[in-house]
MDAnalysis code that builds the backbone (N, CA, C; Angstrom):
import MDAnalysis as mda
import numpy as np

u = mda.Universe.empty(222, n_residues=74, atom_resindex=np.repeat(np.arange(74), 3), trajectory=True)
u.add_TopologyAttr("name", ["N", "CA", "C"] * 74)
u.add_TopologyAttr("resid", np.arange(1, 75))
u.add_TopologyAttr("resname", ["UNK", "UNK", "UNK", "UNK", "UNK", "UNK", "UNK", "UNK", "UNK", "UNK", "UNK", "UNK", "UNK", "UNK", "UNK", "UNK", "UNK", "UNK", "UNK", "UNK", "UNK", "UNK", "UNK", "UNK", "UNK", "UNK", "UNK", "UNK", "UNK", "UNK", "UNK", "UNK", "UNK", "UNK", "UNK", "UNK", "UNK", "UNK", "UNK", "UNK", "UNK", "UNK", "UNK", "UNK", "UNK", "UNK", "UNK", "UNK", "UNK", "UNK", "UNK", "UNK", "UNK", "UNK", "UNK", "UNK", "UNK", "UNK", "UNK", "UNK", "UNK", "UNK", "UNK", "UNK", "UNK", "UNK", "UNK", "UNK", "UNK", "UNK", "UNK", "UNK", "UNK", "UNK"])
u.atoms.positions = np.array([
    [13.967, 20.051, 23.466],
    [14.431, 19.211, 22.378],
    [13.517, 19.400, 21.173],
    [13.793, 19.625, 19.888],
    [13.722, 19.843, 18.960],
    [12.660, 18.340, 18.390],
    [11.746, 18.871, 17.580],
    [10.910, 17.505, 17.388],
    [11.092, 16.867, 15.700],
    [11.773, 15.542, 16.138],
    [12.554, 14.925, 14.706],
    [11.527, 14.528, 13.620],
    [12.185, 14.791, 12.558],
    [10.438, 14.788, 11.307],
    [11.045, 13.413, 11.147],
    [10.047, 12.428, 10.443],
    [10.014, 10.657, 10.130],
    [11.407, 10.370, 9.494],
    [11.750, 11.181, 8.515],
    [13.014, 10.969, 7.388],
    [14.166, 11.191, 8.600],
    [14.035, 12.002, 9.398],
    [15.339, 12.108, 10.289],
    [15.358, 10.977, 11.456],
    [14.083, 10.111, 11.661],
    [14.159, 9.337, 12.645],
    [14.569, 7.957, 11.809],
    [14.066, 7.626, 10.492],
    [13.980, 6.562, 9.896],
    [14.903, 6.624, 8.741],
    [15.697, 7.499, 8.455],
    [17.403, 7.471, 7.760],
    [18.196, 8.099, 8.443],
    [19.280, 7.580, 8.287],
    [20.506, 8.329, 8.727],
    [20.862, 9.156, 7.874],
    [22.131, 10.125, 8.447],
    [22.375, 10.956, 7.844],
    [23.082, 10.723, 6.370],
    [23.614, 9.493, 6.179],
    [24.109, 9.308, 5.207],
    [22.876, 8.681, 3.852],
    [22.135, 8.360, 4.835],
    [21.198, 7.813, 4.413],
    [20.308, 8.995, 3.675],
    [20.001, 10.029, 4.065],
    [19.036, 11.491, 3.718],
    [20.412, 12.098, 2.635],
    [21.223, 12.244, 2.780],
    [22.345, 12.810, 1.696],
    [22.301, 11.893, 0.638],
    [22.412, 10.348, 0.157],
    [22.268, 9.543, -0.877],
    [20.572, 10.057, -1.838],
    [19.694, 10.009, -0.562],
    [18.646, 10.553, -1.552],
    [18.274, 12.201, -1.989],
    [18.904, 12.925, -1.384],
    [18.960, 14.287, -1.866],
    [19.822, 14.225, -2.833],
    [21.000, 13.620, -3.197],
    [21.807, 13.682, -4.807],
    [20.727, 12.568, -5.337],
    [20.413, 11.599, -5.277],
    [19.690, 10.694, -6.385],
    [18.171, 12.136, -6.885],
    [17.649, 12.594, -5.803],
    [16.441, 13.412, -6.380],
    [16.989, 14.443, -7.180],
    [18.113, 14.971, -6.998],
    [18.827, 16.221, -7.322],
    [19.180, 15.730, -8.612],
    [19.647, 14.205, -9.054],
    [20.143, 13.740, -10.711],
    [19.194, 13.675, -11.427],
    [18.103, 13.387, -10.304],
    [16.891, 12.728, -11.564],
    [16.402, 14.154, -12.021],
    [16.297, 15.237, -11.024],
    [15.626, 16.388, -11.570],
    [16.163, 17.157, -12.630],
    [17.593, 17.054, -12.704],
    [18.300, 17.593, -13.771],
    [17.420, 16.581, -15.305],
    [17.315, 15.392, -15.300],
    [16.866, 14.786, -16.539],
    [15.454, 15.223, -16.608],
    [14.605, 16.204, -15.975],
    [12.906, 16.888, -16.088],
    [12.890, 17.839, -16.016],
    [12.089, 18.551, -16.733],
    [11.567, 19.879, -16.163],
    [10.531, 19.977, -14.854],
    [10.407, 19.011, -14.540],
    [9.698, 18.956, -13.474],
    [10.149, 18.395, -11.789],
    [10.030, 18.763, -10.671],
    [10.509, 19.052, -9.314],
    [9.989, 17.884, -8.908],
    [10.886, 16.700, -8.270],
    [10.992, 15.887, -7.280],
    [10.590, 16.412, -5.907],
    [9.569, 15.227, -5.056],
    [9.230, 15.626, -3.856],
    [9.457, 14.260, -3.011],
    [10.561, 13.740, -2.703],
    [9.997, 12.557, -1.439],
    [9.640, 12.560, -0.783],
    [8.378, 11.707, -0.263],
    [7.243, 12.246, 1.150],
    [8.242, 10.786, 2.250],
    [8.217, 10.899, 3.283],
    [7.822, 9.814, 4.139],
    [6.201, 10.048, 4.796],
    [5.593, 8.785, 4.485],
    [4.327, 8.569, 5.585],
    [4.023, 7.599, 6.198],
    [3.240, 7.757, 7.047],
    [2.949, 6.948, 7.623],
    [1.928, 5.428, 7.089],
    [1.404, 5.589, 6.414],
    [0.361, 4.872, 5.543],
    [-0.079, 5.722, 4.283],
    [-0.504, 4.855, 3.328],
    [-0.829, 6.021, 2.107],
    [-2.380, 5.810, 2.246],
    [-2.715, 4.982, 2.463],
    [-4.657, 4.860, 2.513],
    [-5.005, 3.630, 3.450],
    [-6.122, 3.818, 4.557],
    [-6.160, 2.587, 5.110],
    [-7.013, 1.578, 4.288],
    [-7.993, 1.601, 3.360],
    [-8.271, 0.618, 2.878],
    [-9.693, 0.379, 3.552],
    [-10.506, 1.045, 3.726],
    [-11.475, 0.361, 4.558],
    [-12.309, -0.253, 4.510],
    [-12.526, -0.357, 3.267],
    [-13.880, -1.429, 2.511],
    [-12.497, -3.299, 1.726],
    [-11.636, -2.948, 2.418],
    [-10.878, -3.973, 1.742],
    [-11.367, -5.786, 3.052],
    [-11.602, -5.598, 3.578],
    [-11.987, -6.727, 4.611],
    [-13.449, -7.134, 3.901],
    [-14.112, -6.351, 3.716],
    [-15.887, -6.212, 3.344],
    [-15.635, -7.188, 1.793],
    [-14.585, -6.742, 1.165],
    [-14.175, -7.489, -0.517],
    [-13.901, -8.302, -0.507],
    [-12.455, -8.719, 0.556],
    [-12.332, -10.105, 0.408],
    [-13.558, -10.946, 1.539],
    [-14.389, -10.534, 2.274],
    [-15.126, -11.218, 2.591],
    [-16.111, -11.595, 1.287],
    [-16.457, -10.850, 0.575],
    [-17.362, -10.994, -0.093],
    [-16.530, -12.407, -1.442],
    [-15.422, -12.043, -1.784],
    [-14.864, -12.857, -2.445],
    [-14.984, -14.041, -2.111],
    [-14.282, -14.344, -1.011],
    [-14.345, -16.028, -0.410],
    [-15.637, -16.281, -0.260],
    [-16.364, -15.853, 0.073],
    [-17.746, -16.295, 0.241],
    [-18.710, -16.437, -1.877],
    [-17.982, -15.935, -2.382],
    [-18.352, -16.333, -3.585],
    [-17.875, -17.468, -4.188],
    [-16.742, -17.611, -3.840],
    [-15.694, -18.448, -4.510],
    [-16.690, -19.945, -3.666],
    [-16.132, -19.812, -2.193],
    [-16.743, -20.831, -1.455],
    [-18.607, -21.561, -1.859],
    [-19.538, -20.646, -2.250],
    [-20.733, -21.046, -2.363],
    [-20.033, -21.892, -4.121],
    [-19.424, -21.098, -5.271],
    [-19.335, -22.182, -5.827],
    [-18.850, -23.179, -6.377],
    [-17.689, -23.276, -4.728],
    [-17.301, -25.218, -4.732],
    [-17.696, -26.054, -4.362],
    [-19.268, -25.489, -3.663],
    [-19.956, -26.248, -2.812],
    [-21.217, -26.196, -3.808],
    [-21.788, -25.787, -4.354],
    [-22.437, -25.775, -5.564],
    [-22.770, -27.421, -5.927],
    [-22.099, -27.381, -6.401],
    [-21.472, -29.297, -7.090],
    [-22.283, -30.180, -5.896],
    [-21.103, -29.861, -4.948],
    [-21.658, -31.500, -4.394],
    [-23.109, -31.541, -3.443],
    [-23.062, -30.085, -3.380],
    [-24.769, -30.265, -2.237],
    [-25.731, -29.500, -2.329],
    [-25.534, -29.005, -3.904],
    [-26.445, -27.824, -4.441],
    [-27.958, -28.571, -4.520],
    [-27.887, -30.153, -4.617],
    [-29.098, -30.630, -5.147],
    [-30.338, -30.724, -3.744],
    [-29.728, -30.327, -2.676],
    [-30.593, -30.914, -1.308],
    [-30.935, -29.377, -1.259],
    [-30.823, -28.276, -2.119],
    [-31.393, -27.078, -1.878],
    [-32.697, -27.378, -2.774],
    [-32.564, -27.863, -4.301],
    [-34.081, -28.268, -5.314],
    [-35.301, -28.348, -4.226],
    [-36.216, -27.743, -4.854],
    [-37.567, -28.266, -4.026],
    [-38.189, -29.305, -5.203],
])
């Protein structure tokens, strides 16, 4: 058995023919060549957990600032 690429598992056939004429109209209006990818993910992001940790933890120190910043004063 023949091994199915993503676009053939995740459109149908009518489905892969609608976007081969839509890429095929738009390319007529460019001089330049249409490519639709399917992927799987475009970037995992890996410092994105590390940011919003760092965010909430900024945000959080200053709403707490206010009411109990003064029992830090020496």
């Amino acid at each position: 058995m023949k091994n199915k690429s993503k676009a053939q598992l995740f459109f149908s056939k009518e489905e892969q023919k609608r976007i081969c004429d839509v890429v095929h109209n738009a390319e007529l209006k460019t001089s330049g060549e249409l490519v639709p990818m399917i992927v799987s993910e475009s970037h995992s992001y890996p410092m994105a957990p590390v940011r919003g940790g760092a965010l909430v933890a900024l945000i959080t120190s200053l709403l707490l600032t206010a009411p109990i910043g003064e029992m830090f004063w020496l």
